[in-house]
C-alpha atoms as an extended CHARMM CRD file, in Angstrom:
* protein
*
       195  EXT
         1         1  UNK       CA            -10.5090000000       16.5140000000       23.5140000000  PROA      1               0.0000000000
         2         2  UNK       CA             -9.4720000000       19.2070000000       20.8260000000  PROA      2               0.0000000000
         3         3  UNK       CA             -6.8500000000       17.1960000000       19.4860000000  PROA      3               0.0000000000
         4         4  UNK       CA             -9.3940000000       14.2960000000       19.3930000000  PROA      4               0.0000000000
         5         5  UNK       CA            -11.6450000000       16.0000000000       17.5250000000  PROA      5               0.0000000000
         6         6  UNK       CA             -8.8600000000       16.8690000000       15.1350000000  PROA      6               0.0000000000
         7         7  UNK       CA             -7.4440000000       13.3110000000       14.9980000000  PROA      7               0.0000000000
         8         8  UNK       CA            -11.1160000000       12.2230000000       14.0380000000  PROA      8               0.0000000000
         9         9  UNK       CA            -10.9670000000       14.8860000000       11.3340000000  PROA      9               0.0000000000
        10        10  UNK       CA             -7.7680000000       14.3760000000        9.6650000000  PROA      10              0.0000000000
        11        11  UNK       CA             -8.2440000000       10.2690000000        9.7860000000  PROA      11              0.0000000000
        12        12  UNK       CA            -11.9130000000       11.2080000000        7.6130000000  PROA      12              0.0000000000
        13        13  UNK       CA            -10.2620000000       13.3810000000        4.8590000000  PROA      13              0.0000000000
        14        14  UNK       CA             -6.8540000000       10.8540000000        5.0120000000  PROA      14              0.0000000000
        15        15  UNK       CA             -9.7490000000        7.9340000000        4.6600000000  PROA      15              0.0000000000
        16        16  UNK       CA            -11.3160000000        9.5650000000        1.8450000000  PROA      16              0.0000000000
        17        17  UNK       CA             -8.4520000000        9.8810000000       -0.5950000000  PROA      17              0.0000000000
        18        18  UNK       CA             -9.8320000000        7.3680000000       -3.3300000000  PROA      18              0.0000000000
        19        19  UNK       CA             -6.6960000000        5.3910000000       -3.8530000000  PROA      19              0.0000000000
        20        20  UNK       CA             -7.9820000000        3.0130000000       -6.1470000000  PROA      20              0.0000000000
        21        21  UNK       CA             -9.4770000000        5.8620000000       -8.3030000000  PROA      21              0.0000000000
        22        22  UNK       CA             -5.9950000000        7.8140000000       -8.5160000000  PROA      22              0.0000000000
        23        23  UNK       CA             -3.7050000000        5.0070000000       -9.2440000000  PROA      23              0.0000000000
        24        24  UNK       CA             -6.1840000000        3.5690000000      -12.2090000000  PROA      24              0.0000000000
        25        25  UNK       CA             -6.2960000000        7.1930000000      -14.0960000000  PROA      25              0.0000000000
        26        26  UNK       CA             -2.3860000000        7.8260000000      -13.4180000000  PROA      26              0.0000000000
        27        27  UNK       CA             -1.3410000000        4.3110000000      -13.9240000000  PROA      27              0.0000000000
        28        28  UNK       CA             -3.8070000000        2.8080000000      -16.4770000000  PROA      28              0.0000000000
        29        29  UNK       CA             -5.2900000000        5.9650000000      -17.6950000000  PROA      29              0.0000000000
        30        30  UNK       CA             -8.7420000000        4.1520000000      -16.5510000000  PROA      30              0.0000000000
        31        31  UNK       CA            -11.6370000000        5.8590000000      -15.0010000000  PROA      31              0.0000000000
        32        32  UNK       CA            -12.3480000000        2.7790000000      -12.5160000000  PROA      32              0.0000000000
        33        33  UNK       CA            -15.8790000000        3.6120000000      -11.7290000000  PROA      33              0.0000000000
        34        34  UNK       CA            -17.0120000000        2.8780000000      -15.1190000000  PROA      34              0.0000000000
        35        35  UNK       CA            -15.0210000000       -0.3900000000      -15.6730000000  PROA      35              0.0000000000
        36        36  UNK       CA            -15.5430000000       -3.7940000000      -14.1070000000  PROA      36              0.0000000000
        37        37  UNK       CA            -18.1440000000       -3.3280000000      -10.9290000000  PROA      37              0.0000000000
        38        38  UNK       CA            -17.3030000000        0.2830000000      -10.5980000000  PROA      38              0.0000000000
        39        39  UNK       CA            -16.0020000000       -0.2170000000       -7.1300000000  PROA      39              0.0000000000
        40        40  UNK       CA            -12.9040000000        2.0740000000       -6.2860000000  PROA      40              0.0000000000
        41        41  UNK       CA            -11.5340000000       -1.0210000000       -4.2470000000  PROA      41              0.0000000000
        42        42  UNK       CA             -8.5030000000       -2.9490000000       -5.1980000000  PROA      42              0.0000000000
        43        43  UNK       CA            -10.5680000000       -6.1000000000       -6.3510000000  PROA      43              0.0000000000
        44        44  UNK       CA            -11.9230000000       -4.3520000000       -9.0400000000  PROA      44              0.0000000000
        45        45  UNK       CA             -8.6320000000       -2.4340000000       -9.6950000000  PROA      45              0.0000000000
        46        46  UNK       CA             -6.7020000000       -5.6870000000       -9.5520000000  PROA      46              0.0000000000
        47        47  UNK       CA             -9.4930000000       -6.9820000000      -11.7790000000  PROA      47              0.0000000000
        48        48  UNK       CA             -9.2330000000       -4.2180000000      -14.1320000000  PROA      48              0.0000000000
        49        49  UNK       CA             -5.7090000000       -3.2420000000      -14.1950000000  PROA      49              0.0000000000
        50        50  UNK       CA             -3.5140000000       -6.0650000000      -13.2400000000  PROA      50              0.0000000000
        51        51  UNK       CA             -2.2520000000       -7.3740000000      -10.0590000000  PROA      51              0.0000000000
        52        52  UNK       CA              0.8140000000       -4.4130000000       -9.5440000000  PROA      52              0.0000000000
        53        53  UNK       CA             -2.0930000000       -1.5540000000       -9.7920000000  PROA      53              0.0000000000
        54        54  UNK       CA             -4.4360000000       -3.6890000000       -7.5990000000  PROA      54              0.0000000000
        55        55  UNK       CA             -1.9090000000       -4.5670000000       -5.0660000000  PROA      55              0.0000000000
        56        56  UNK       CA             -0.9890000000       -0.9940000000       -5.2200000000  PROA      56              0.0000000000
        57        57  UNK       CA             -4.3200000000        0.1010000000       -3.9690000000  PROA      57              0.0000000000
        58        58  UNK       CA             -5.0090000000       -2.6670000000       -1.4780000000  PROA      58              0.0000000000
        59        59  UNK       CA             -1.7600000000       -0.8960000000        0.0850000000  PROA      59              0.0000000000
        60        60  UNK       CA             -2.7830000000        2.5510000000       -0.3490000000  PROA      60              0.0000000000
        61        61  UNK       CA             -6.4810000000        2.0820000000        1.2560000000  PROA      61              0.0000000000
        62        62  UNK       CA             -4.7980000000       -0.5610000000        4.0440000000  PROA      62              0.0000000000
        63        63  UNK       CA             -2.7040000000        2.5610000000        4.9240000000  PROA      63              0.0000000000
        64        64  UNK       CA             -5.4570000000        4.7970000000        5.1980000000  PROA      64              0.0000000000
        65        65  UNK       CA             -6.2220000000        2.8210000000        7.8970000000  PROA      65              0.0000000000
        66        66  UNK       CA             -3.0800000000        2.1470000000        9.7000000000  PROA      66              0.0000000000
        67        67  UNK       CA             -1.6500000000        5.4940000000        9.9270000000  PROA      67              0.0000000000
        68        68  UNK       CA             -3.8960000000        7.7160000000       11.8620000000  PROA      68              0.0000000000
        69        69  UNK       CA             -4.5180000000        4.6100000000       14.5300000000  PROA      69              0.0000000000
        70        70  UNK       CA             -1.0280000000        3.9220000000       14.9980000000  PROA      70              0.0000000000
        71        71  UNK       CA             -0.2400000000        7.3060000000       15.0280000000  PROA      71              0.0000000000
        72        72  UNK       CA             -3.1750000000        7.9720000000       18.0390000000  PROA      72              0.0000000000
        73        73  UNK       CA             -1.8250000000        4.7180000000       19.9780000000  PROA      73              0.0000000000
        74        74  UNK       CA              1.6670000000        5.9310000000       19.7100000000  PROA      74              0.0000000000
        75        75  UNK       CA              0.8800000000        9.1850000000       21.0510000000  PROA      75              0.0000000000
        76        76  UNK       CA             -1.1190000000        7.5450000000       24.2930000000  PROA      76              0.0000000000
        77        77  UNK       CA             -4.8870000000        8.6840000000       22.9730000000  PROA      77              0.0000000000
        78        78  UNK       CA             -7.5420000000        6.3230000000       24.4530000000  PROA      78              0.0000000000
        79        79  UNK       CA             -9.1570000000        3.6390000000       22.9640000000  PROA      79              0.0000000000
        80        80  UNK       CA            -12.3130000000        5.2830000000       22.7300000000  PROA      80              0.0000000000
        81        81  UNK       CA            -10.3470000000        8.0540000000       20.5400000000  PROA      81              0.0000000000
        82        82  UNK       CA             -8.4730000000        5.1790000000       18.7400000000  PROA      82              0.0000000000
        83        83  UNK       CA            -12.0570000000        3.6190000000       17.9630000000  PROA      83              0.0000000000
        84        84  UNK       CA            -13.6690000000        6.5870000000       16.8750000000  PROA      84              0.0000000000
        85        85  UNK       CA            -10.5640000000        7.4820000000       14.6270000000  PROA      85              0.0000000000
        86        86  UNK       CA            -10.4250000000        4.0460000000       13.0400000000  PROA      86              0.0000000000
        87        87  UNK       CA            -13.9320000000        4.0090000000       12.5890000000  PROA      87              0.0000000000
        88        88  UNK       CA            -13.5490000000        7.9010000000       10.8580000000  PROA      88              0.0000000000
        89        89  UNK       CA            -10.7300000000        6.4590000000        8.9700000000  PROA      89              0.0000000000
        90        90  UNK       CA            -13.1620000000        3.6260000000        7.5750000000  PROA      90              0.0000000000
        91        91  UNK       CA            -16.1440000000        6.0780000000        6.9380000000  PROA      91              0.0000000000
        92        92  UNK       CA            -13.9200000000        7.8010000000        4.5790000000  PROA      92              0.0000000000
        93        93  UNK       CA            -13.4570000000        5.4660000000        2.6100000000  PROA      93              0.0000000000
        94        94  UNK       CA            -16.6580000000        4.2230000000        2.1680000000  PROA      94              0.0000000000
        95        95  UNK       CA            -18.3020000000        7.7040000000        2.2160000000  PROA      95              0.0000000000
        96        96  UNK       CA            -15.3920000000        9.9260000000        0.2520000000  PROA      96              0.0000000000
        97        97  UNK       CA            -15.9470000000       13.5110000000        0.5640000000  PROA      97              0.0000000000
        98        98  UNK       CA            -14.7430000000       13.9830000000       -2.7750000000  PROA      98              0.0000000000
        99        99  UNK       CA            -16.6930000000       11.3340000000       -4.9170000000  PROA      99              0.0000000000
       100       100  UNK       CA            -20.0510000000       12.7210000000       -3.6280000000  PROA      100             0.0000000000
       101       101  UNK       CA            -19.6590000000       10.5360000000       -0.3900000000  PROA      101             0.0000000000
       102       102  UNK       CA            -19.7190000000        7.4990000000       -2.9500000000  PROA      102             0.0000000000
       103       103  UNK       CA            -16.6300000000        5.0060000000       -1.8410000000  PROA      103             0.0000000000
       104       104  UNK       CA            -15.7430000000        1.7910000000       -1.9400000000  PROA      104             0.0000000000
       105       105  UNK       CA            -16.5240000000       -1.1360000000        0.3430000000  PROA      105             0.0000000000
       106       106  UNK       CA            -14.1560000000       -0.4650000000        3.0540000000  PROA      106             0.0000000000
       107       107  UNK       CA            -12.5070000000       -4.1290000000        3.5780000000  PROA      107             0.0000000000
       108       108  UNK       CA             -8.4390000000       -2.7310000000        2.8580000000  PROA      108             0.0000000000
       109       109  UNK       CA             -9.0220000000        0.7540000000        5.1410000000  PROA      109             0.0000000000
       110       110  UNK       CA            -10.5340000000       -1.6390000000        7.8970000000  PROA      110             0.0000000000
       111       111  UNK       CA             -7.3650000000       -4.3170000000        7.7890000000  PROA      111             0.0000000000
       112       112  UNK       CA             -5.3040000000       -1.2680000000        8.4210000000  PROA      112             0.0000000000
       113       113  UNK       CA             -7.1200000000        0.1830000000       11.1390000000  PROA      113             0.0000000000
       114       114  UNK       CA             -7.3120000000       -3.0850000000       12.5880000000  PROA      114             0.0000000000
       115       115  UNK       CA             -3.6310000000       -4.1560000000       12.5660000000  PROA      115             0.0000000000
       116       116  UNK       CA             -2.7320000000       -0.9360000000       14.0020000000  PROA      116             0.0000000000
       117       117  UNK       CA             -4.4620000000       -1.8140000000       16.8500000000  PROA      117             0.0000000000
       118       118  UNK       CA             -3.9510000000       -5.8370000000       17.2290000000  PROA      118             0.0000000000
       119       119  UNK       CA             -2.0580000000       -7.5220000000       14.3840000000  PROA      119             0.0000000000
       120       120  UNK       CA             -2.5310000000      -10.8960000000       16.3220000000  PROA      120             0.0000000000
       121       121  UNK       CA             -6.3610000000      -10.4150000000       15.4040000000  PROA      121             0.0000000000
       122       122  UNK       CA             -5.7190000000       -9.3460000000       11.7180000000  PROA      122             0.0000000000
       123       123  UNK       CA             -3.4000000000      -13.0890000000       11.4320000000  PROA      123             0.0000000000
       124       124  UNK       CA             -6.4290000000      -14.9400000000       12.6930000000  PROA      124             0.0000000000
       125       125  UNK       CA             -9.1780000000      -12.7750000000       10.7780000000  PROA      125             0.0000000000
       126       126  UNK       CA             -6.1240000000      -13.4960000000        7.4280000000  PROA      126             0.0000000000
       127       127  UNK       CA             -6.3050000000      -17.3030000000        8.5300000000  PROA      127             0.0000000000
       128       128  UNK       CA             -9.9290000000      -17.3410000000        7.7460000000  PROA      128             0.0000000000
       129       129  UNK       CA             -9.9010000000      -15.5560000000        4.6920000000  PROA      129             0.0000000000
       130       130  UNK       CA             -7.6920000000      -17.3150000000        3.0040000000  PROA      130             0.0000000000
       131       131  UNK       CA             -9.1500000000      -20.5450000000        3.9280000000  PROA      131             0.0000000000
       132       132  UNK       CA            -12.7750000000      -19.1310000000        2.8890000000  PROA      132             0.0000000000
       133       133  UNK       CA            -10.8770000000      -18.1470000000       -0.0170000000  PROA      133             0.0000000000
       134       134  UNK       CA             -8.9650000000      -20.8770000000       -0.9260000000  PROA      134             0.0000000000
       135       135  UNK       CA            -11.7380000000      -23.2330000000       -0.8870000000  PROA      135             0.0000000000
       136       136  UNK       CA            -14.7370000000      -21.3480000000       -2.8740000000  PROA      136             0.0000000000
       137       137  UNK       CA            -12.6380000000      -18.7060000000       -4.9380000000  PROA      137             0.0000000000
       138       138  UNK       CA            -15.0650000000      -15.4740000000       -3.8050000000  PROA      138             0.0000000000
       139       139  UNK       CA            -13.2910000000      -12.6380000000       -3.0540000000  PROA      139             0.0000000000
       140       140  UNK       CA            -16.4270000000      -11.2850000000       -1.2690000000  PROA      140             0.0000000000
       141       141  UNK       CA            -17.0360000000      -14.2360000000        0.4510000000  PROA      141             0.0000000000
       142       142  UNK       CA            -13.7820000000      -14.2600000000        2.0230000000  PROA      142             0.0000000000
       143       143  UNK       CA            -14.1010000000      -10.3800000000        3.0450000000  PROA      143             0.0000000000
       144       144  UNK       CA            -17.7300000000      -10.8370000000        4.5520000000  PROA      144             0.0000000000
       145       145  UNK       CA            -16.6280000000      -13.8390000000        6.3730000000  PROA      145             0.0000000000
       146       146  UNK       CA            -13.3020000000      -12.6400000000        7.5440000000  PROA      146             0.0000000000
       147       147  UNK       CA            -15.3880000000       -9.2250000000        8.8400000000  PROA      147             0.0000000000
       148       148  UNK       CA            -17.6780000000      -11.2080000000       10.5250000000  PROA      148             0.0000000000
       149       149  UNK       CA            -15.2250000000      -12.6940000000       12.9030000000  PROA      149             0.0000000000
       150       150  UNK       CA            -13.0520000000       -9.5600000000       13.1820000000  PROA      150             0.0000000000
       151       151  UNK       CA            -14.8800000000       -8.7920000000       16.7650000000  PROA      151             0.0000000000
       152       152  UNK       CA            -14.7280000000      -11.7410000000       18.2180000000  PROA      152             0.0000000000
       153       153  UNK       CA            -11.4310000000      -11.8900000000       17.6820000000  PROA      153             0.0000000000
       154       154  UNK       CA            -10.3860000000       -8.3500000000       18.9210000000  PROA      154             0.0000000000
       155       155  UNK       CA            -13.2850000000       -9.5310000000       21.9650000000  PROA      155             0.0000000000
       156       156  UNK       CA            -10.9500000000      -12.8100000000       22.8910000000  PROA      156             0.0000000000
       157       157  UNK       CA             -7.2630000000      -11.4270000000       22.0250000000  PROA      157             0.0000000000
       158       158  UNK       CA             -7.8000000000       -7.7450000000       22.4770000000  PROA      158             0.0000000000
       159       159  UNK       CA            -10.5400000000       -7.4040000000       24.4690000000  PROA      159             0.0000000000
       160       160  UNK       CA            -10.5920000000       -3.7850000000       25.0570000000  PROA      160             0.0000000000
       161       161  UNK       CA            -14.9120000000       -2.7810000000       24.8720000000  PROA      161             0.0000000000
       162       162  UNK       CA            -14.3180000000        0.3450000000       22.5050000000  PROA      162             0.0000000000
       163       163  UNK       CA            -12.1480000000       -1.6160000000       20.1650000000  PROA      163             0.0000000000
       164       164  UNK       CA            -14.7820000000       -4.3450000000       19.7870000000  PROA      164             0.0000000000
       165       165  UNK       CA            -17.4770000000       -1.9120000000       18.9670000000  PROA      165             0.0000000000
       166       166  UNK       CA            -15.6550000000       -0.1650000000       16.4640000000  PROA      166             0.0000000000
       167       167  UNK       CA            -15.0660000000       -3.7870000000       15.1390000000  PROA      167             0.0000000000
       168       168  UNK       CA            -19.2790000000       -4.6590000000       15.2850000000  PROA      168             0.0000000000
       169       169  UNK       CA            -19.6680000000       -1.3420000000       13.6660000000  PROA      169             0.0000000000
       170       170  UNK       CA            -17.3410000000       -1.6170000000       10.7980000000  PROA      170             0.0000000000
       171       171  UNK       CA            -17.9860000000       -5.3280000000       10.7550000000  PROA      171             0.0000000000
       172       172  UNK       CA            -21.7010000000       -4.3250000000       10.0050000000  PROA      172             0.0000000000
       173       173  UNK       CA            -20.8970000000       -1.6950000000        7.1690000000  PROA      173             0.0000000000
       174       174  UNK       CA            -18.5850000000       -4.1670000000        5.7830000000  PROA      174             0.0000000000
       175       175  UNK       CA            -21.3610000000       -6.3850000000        5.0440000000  PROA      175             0.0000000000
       176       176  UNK       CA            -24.2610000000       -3.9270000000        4.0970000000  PROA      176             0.0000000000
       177       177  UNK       CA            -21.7100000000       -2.9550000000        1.3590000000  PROA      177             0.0000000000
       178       178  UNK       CA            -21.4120000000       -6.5270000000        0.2980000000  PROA      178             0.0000000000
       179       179  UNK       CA            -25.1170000000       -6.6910000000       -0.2380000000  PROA      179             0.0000000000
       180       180  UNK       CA            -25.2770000000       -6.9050000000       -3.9980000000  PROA      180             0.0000000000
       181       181  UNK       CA            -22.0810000000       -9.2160000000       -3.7370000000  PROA      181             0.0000000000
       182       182  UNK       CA            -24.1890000000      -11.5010000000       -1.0640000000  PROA      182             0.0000000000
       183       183  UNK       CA            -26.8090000000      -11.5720000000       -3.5830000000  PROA      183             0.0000000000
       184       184  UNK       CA            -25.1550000000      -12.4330000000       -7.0420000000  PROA      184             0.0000000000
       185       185  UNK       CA            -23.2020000000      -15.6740000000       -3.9420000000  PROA      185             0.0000000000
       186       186  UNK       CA            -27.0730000000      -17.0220000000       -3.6340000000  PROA      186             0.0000000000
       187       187  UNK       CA            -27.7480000000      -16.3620000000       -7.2860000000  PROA      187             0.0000000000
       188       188  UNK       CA            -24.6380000000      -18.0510000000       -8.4630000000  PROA      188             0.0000000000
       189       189  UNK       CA            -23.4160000000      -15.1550000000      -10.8990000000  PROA      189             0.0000000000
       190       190  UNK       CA            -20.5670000000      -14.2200000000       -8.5560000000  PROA      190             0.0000000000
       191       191  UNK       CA            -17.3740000000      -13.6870000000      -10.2230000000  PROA      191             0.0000000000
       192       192  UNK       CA            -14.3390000000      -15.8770000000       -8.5520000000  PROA      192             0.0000000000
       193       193  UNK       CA            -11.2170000000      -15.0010000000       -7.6550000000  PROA      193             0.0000000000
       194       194  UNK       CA             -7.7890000000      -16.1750000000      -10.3460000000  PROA      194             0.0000000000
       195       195  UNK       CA             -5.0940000000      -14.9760000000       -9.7720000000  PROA      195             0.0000000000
């Protein structure tokens, strides 16, 4: 339980590093709040900075993810653990301990914790958001939509109950933090993806 609780810990504080924010002041000398949306995230990075610093960051958060869940599967923790340290990776990145618990939206940190614990589900959950992609150009879009299936997916491939409500959680978060995106979709003041 100890080294649970420690897991859970370390995945938070890993979670929280604000990748996006780093790479734009060291590599673009950019204060990325206060351009663009002033989202940390890579879409605004990418947006902002170019596709090398955005796809920089989209690996950076993704990792965030990925590493303490692999790292607790590899060492034989349970999937509750695994779920509550992917879902403490997640947090961290959405609430960052050292922006004033003021983070980004959480999609990148969530593919990582999800294809450390069933890449078969992150290739379907990519299938549909590139397709949502591909055919309306929303970047947000795409991300709610893709979240939105994540735990049915984990339910009918993975199908481990902790996993899947880690997934509903995050899934959840995912789109509360899209809110202002979901609005300027119905509004029609959106800003499409180009790549």
């Amino acid at each position: 339980m100890l080294i649970g609780i420690i897991f859970v810990i370390c995945a938070y504080l890993v979670g929280s590093i604000p990748t996006g924010l780093l790479l734009a002041k060291g590599l673009g000398g950019v204060d990325i709040r206060e351009t663009g949306s002033g989202n940390i995230g890579a879409t605004n990075v990418y947006r902002t900075l170019g596709r090398k610093v955005g796809l920089l960051t989209l690996v950076g958060d993704c990792l965030k993810g990925l590493v303490p869940v692999l790292i607790a599967g590899l060492i034989g923790m349970s999937a509750l653990w695994v779920s509550l340290i992917g879902l403490s990776a997640f947090l961290g990145h959405v609430y960052t301990v050292f922006l004033g618990f003021k983070g980004g939206k959480g999609v990148a940190t969530a593919l990582g914790v999800f294809l450390a614990v069933s890449p078969l589900s992150v290739l379907s959950a990519l299938a549909v958001f590139s397709l949502v992609l591909y055919k309306w150009r929303y970047v947000s879009l795409a991300s709610i939509t893709a979240a939105a299936a994540m735990p049915s997916l984990l339910a009918l491939i993975d199908g481990r109950p902790e996993i899947v409500g880690m997934s509903l959680l995050i899934a959840a978060m995912v789109i509360v933090k899209h809110m202002e995106n979901i609005k300027r979709l119905k509004s029609g003041t959106e800003s499409k993806f180009r790549a």
